[in-house]
C-alpha positions in Angstrom: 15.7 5.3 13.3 17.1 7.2 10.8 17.5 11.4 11.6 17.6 13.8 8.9 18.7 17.8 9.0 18.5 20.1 6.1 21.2 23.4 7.0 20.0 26.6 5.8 21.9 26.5 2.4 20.1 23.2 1.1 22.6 20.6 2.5 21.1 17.4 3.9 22.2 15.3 6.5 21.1 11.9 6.8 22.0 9.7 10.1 21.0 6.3 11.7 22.8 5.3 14.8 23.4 2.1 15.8 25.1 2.0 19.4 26.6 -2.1 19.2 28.8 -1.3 16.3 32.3 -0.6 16.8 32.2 0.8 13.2 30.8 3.8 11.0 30.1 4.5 7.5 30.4 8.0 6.4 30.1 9.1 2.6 29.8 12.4 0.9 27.0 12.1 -2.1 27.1 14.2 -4.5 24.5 14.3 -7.7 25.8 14.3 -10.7 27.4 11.8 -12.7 28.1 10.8 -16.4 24.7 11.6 -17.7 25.5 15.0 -16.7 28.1 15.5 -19.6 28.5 16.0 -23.1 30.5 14.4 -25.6 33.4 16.8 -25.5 33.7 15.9 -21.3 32.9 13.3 -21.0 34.1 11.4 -18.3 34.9 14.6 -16.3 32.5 13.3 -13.6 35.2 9.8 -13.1 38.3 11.8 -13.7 37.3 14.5 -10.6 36.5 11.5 -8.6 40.0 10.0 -9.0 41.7 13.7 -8.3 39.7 14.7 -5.6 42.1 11.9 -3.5 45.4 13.4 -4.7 45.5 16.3 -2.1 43.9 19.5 -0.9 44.6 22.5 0.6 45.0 20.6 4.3 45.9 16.9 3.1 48.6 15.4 0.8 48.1 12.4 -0.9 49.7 10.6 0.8 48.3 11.8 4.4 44.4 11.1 3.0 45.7 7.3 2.5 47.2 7.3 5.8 44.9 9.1 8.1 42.0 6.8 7.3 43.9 3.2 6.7 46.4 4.2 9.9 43.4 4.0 12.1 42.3 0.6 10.9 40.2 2.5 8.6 39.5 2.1 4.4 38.3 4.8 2.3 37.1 4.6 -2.1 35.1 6.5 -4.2 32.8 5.5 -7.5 31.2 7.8 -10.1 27.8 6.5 -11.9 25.5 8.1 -14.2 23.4 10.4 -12.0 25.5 10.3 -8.5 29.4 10.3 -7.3 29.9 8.9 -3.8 33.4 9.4 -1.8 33.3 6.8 1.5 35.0 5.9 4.6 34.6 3.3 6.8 36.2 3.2 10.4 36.2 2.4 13.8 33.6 4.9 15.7 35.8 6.6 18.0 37.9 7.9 14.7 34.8 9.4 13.0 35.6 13.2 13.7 38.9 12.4 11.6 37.3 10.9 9.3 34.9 13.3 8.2 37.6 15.8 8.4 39.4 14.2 5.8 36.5 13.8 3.3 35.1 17.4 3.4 38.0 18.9 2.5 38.3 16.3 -0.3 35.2 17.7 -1.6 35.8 21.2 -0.5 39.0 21.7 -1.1 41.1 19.4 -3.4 43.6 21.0 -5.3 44.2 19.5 -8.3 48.0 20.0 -8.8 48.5 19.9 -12.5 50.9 17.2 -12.8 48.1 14.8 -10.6 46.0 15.2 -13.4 48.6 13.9 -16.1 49.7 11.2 -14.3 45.7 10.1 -13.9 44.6 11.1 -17.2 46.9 8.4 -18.0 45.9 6.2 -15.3 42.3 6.6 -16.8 43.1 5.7 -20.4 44.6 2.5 -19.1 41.6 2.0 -17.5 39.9 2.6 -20.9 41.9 0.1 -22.9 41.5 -2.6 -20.1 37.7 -1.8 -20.0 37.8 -2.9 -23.7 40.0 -6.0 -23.7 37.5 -7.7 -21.4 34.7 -8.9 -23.4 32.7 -9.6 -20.8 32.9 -5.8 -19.8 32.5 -4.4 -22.6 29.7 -6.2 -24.2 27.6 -3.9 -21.7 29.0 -0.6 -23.1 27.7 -1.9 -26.7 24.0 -2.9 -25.5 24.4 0.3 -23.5 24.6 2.9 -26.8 21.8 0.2 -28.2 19.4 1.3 -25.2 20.5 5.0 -25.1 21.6 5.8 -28.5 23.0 9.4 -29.2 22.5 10.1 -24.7 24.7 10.1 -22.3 23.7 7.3 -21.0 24.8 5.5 -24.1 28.0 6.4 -23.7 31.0 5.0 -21.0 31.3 6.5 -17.7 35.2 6.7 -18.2 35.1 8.8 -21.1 36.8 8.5 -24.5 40.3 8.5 -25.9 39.4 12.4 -27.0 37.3 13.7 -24.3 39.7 12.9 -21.5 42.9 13.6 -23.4 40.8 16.9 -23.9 39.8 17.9 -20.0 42.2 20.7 -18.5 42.6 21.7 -15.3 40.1 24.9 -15.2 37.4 22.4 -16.7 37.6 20.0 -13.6 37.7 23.1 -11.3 34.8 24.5 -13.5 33.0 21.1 -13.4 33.5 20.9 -9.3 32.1 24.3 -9.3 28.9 23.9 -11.3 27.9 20.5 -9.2 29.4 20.6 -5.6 26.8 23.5 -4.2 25.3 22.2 -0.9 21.7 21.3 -2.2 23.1 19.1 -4.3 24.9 17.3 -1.6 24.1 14.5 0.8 26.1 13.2 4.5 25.3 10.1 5.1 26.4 8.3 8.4 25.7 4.8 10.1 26.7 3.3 13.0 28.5 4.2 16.6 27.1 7.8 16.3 25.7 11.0 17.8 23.4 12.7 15.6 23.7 16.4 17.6 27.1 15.9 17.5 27.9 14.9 14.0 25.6 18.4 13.3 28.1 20.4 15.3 31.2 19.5 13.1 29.3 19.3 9.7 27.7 22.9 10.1 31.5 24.1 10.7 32.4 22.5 7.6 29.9 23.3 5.3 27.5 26.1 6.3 30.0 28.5 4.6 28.8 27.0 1.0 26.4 29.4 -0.9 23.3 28.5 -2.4 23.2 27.9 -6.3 21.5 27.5 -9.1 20.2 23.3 -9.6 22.0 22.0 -12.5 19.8 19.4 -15.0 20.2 16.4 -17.1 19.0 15.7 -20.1 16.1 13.6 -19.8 15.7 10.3 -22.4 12.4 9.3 -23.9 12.5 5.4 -25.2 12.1 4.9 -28.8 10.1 2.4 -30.4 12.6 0.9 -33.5 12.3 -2.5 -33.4 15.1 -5.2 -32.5 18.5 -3.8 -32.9 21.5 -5.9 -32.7 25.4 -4.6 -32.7 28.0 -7.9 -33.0 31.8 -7.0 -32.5 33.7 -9.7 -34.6 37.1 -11.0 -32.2 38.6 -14.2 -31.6 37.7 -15.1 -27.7 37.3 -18.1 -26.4 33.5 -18.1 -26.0 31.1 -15.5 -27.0 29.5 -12.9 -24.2 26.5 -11.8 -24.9 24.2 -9.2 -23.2 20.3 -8.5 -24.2 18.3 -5.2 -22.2 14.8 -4.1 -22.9 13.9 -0.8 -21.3 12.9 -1.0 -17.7 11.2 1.2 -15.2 12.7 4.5 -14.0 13.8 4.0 -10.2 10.7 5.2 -8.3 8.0 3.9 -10.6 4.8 1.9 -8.8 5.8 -1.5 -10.0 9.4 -1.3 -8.8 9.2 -4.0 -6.1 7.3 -6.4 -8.7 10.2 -5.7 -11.6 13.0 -6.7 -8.1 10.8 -10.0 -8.1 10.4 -10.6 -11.3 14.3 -10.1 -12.0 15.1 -12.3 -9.0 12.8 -14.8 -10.8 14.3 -14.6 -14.0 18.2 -14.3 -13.6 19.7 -13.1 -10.3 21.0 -15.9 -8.0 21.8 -19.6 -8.5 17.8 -20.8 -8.1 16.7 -18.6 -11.1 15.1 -19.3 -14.7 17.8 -18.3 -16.6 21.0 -20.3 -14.2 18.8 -23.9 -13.8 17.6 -23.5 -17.7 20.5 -22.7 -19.7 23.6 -23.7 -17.2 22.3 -26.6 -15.0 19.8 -28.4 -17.0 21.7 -27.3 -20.6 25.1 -26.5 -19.8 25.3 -24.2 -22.6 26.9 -21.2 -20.4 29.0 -21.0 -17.6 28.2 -17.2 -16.8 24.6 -16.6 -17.0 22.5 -13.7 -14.9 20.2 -10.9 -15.2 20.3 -7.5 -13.8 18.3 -4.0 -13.5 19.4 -0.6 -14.3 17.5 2.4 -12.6 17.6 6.0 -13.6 14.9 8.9 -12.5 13.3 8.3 -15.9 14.4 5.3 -17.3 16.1 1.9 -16.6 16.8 -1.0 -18.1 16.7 -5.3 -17.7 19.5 -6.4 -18.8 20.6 -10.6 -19.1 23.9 -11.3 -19.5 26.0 -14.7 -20.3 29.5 -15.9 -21.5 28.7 -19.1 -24.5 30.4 -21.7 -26.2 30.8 -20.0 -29.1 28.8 -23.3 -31.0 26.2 -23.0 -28.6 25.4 -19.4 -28.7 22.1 -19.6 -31.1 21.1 -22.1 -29.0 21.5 -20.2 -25.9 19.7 -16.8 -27.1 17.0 -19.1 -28.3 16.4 -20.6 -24.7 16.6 -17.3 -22.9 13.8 -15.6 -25.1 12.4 -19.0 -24.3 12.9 -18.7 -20.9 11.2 -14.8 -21.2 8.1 -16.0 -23.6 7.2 -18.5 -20.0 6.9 -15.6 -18.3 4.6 -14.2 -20.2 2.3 -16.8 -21.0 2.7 -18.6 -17.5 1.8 -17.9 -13.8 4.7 -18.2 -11.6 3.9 -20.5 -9.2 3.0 -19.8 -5.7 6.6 -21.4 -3.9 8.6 -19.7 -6.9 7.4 -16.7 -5.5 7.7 -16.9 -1.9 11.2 -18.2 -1.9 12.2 -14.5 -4.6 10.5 -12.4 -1.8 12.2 -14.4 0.7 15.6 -14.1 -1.2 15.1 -9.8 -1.7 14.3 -9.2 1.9 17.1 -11.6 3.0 19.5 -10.0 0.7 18.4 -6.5 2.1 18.5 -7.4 6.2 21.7 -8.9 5.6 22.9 -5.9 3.9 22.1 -3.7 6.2 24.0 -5.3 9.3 26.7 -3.6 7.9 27.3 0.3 9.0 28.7 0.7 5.3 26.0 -1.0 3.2 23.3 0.5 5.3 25.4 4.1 4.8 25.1 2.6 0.9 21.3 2.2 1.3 20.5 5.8 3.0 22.8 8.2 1.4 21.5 6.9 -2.4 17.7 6.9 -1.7 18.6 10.4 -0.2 20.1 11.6 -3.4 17.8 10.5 -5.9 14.8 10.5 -4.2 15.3 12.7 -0.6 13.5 10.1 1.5 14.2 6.9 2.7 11.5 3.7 2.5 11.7 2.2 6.0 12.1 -1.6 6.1 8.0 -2.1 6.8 7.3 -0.3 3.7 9.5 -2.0 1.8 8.6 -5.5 3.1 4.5 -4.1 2.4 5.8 -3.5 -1.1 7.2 -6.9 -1.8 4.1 -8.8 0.2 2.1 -7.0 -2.1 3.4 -8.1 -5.6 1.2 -10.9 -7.1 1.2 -13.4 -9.6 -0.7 -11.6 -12.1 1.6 -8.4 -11.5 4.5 -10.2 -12.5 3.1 -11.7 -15.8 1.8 -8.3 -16.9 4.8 -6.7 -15.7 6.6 -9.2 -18.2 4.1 -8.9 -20.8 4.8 -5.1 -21.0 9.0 -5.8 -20.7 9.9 -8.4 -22.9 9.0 -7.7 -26.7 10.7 -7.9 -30.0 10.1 -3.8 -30.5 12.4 -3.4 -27.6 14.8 -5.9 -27.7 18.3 -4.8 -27.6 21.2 -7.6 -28.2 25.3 -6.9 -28.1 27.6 -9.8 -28.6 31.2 -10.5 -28.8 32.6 -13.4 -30.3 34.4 -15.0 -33.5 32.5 -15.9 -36.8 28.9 -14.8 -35.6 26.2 -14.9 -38.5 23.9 -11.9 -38.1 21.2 -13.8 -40.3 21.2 -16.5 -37.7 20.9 -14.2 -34.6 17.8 -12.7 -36.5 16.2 -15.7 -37.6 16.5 -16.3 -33.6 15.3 -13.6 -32.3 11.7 -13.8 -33.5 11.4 -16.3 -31.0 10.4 -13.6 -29.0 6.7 -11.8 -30.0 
């Protein structure tokens, strides 16, 4: 049973107690992320995350590390386009401490100037290393394909400029723009008292102030045509990734675009894995993915080739995609992908973090939770003919989006290729 409180000043609460765990997961959402900036800052959102662990008024570096991992503990933060997350996990008795330490990460950090220039260089490390794996950054390159001149097109880390740019007032600027208690979320799962949890968080935060909401710039899809972007280097095989806009996260036909994904490229029984590895061998790396925003998202397939073999291997994949679109999936093809998502999901949520994971996000970006029965009515629900038109509408030559890295690859060739695809 999940328990949710709203405080007076906007800040919501969301719990689920589970009494056999000797564990709890506790993060502090907060929305906004790197769709949130502009060229100059971008990457603010990544390089707040990283400082927000390097001290506040009540903790030193050092004593954040060791109050959570000296109790057995762990503790992490991520940044994505429309949410940042800071976590801990840690035996339940030791929750109280660490709450503590994460609110006045988030309430509190104090930035000490020469933090920042040690991470700034930390983050342009992270930056070069980002780059020097193909199979990384073959993503960012589809990813200014699909969201050309927005911030979604653009890394998460930043750029050389904007983060050798962002001073000290900007982060504290930043924090202050996006860290007002509506636009936060406490999420907690586990060994846990819901009353009492309220107790200590309303002495934390009920002294934030309302504010004004903050907005994003919202992205309408484009119809241009196939667009290809090749980066010329000497690797040992080429990695390749193709996207075709999706559906935006809470869109009617979101469980029958997770089926159809599962289908097409997401564990070892999929299309794309049996077609082009098993029964081909022309990859090693195959696999398809979805990307959800509030207002767009993205399918995305991605591979690593034998650099001979890669016309070959983007010809079988739009192969692969033209079957689903002319084909019925058959009956025990689509029990055994509703099987595998609702597997995947119970298994998931055994674990106080991932189920922490699972409430805190849906909490964010939507403010509700689906309950397990709804979901599993949702994916009972998707039928054959769903998924073909669902594919129909996907998978087109207008929208087709392809990045590739490799040595000596002939753009007329991938074009002449890609009309395999109507």
């Amino acid at each position: 049973m999940y328990e949710k409180t709203v405080l007076n000043n906007g800040l919501r609460i969301i719990t689920h107690s589970i009494p056999d765990r000797e564990s709890v997961g506790l993060g502090i959402w907060v929305g906004v992320g790197g769709r949130y900036e502009e060229v100059k800052n971008k990457g603010i959102s990544h390089f707040l995350e990283h400082l927000l662990f390097k001290g506040t008024r009540k903790y030193s570096a050092n004593r954040i590390k060791q109050s959570i991992e000296g109790v057995g503990g762990s503790l992490n933060g991520f940044t994505s386009e429309e949410f940042t997350c800071y976590y801990v996990k840690v035996p339940s008795k030791y929750l109280s401490g660490g709450l503590d330490v994460l609110s006045d990460m988030v309430l509190n950090p104090t930035l000490p100037e020469n933090e920042i220039e040690k991470e700034r260089y930390v983050i342009l490390e992270e930056i070069k290393m980002h780059k020097d794996l193909p199979q990384s950054y073959v993503h960012e390159i589809l990813d200014s394909l699909l969201w050309s001149e927005h911030p979604l097109g653009m890394n998460i880390l930043g750029t050389f400029e904007s983060v050798g740019q962002i001073k000290r007032e900007d982060l504290f600027e930043f924090k202050e723009k996006y860290h007002y208690p509506q636009n936060l979320v406490i999420a907690i799962c586990g060994n846990l008292s819901h009353k009492e949890l309220l107790k200590n968080i309303e002495r934390l935060f009920s002294c934030l102030p309302k504010s004004k909401e903050a907005e994003f710039s919202t992205f309408l899809p484009k119809s241009e045509g196939t667009k290809v972007k090749i980066l010329s280097k000497d690797t040992e095989q080429t990695h390749l990734a193709i996207g075709f806009y999706g559906l935006k996260r809470e869109h009617p036909q979101k469980y029958t675009l997770s089926i159809l994904n599962i289908i097409l490229g997401a564990n070892m029984s999929s299309r794309l894995f049996c077609e082009v590895r098993e029964r081909r061998g022309l990859a090693y790396e195959i696999g398809s993915s979805l990307r959800r925003f509030e207002d767009t998202g993205a399918v995305t397939i991605h591979a690593g080739m034998d650099n001979k073999k890669v016309y070959k291997g983007i010809e079988v994949i739009l192969k692969e995609l033209n079957k689903l679109k002319k084909d019925f999936v058959k009956k025990d093809e689509l029990k055994r992908a509703k099987e595998y998502f609702l597997g995947q999901l119970s298994l998931a949520l055994e674990d106080t973090l991932d189920h922490m994971f699972w409430i805190g996000e849906a909490t964010v970006t939507l403010n509700k939770i689906y309950s397990i029965e709804e979901v599993k009515r949702g994916i009972e629900e998707v039928s054959l003919e769903d998924l073909m038109e669902l594919a129909r509408n996907l998978f087109n030559q207008n929208s087709l989006n392809l990045a590739l890295i490799g040595p000596n690859l002939d753009e007329s060739k991938i074009s002449k290729v890609v009309r395999c695809l109507p």
